[in-house]
C-alpha positions as CSV (number, residue, x, y, z in Angstrom):
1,X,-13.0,-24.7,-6.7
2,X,-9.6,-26.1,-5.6
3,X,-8.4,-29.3,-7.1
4,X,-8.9,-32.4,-5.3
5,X,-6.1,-33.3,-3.1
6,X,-4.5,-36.4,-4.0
7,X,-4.0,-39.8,-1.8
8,X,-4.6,-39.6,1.8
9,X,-3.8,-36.1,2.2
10,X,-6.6,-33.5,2.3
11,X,-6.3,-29.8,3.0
12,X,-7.1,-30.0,6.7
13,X,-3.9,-32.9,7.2
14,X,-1.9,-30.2,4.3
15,X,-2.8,-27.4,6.7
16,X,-1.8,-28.7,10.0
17,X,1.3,-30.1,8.6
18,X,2.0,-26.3,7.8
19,X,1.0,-25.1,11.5
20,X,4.2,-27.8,12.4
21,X,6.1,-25.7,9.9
22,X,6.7,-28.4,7.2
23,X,7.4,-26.6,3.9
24,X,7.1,-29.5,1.4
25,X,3.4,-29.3,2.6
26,X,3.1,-25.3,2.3
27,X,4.4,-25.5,-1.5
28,X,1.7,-28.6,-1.7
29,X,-0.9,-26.6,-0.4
30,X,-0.4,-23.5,-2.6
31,X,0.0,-25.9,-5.7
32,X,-3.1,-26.6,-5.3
33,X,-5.2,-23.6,-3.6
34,X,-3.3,-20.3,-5.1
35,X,-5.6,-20.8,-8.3
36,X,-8.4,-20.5,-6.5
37,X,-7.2,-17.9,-4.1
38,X,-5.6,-15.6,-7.3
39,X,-8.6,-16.1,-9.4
40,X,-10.4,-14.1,-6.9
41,X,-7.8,-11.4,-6.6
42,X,-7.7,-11.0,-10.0
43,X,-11.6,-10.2,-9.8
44,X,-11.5,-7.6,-7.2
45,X,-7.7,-5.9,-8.3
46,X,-7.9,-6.5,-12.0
47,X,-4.0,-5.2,-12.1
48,X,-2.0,-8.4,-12.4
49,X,1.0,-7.3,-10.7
50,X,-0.9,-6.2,-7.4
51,X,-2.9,-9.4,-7.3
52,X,0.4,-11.3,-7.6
53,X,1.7,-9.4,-4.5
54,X,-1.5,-9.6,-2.5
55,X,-1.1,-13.6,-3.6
56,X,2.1,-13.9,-1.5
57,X,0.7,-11.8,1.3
58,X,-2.2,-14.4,1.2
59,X,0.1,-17.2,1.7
60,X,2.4,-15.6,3.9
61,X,-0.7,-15.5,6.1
62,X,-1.3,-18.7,5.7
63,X,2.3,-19.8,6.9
64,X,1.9,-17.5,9.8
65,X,-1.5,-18.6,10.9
66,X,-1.9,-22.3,9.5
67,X,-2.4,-23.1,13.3
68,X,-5.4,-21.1,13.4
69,X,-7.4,-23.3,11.1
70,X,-10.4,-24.6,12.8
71,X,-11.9,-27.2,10.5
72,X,-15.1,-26.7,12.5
73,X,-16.0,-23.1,11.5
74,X,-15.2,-23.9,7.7
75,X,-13.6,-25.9,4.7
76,X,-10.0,-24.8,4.5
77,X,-11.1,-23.1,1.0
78,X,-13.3,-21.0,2.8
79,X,-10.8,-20.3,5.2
80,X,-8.2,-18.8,2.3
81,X,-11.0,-17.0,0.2
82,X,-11.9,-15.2,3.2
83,X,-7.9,-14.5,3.5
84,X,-7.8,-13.7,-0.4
85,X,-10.8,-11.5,-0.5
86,X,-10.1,-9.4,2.5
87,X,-6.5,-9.0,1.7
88,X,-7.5,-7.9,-1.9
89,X,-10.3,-5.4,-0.9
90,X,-7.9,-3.9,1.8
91,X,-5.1,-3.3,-1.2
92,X,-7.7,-2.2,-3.5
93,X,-9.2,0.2,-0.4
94,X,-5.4,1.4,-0.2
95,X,-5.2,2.1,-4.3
96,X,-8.4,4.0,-4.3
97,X,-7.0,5.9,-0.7
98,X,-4.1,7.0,-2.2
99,X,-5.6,7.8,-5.8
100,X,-7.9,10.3,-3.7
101,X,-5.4,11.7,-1.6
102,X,-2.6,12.6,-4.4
103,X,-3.0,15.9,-5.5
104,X,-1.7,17.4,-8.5
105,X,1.7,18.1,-9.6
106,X,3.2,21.5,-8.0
107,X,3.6,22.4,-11.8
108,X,0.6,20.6,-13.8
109,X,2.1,21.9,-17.2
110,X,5.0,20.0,-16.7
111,X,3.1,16.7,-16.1
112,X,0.8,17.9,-19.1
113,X,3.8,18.9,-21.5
114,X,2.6,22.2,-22.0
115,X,3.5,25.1,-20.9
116,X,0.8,27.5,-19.1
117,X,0.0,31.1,-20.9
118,X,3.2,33.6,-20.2
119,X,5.2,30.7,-18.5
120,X,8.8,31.1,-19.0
121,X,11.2,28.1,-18.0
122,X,12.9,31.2,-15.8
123,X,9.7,31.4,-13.9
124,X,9.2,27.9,-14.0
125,X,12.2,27.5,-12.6
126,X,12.4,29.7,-10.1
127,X,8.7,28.1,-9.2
128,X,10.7,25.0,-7.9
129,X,13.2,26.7,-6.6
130,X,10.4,27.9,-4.4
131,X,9.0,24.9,-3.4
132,X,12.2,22.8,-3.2
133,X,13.5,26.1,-0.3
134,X,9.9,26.0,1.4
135,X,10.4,22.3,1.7
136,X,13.9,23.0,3.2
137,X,12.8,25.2,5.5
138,X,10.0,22.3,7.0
139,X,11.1,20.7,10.0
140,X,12.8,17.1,9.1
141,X,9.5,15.0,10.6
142,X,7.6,17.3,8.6
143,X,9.7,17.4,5.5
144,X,9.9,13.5,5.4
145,X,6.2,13.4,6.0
146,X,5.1,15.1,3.1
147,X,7.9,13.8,0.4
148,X,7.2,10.3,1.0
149,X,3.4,11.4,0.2
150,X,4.2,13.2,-2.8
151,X,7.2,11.8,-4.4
152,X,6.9,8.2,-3.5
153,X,2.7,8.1,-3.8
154,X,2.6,6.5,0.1
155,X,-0.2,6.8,2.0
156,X,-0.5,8.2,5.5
157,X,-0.5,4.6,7.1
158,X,2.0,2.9,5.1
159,X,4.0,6.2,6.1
160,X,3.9,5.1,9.6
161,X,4.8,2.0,9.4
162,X,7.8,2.9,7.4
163,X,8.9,5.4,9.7
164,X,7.2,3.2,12.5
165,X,5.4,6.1,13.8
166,X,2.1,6.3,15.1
167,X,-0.9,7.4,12.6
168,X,-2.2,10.4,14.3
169,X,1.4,11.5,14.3
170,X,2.0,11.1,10.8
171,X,-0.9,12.7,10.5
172,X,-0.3,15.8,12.4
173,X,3.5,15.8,10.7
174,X,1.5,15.9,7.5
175,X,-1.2,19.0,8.4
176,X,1.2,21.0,10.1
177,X,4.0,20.3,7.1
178,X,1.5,21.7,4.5
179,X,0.0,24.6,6.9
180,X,3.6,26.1,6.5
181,X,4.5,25.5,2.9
182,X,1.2,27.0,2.2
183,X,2.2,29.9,4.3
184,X,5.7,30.0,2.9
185,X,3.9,29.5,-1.1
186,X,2.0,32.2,-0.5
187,X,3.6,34.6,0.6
188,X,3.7,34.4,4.0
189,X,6.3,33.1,5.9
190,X,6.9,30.0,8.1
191,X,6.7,29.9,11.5
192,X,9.3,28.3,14.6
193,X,7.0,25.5,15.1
């Protein structure tokens, strides 16, 4: 639980003082609440870096939507744990997303340090050279599709909203991108599309 809230100001009065926009009340309020609202992060992230991000999207929320707060559908600690915990299962729902959707390495015994049975840095090399010329050869939508999902580990919505495109265009950038690197990796070649 929260610490008590000292003199005549409670969190309800710290709250609506926030929904006016008064920072000195904001930094009062998350004095005393972002214990309680990180301790619970914590639980469901574990990592402390991500909890301390998801923290300051908590309380960015908070700023945002102060005015909100109806102290008749619950305590204002209620009101940010339900904040907290839905902002930490929805970045711990995007960790797991993304851990599922990466797939390996184009050349797993690099990542590994070894080198695969008859592999020759030549043929290795060449290898990327293949992949770096089908990747040239993807249309630029599709191209920058698929290397923010491989080399920068985003999923398909944050994707979108970087590029501020809708999902089921992302999406379809992404399937039809690795329809043709496929074709073009083995052995068949790209088409116009």
């Amino acid at each position: 639980m929260a610490p008590a809230v000292s003199g005549s100001e409670t969190f309800p009065t710290l709250i609506a003082a926030i929904a006016s926009g008064d920072r000195d009340a904001f930094s009062r309020f998350y004095d005393l609440a972002a214990p309680l609202a990180y301790g619970l992060i914590r639980r469901v992230l574990r990592d402390p870096e991500a909890a301390a991000e998801v923290l300051q999207e908590v309380f960015w929320q908070v700023w945002k939507e102060a005015a909100q707060y109806d102290p008749k559908r619950g305590s204002p600690e209620a009101w940010l744990v339900m904040r907290a915990k839905t902002r930490a299962i929805d970045r711990l729902r995007s960790i797991r997303r993304r851990d599922r959707t990466f797939v390996a390495p184009v050349d797993e015994s690099l990542a590994r340090g070894e080198d695969p049975p008859g592999a020759s840095a030549a043929g290795m090399a060449e290898d990327r050279g293949l992949v770096q010329g089908a990747l040239a050869q993807l249309p630029e939508p599709q191209r920058q599709v698929i290397e923010l999902a491989f080399f920068q580990g985003l999923t398909q919505s944050e994707i979108a909203a970087r590029l501020g495109e809708p999902l089921g265009t992302v999406k379809t950038r992404a399937r039809l991108g690795l329809e043709r690197l496929r074709g073009a990796l083995g052995g068949g070649r790209m088409s116009a599309t």
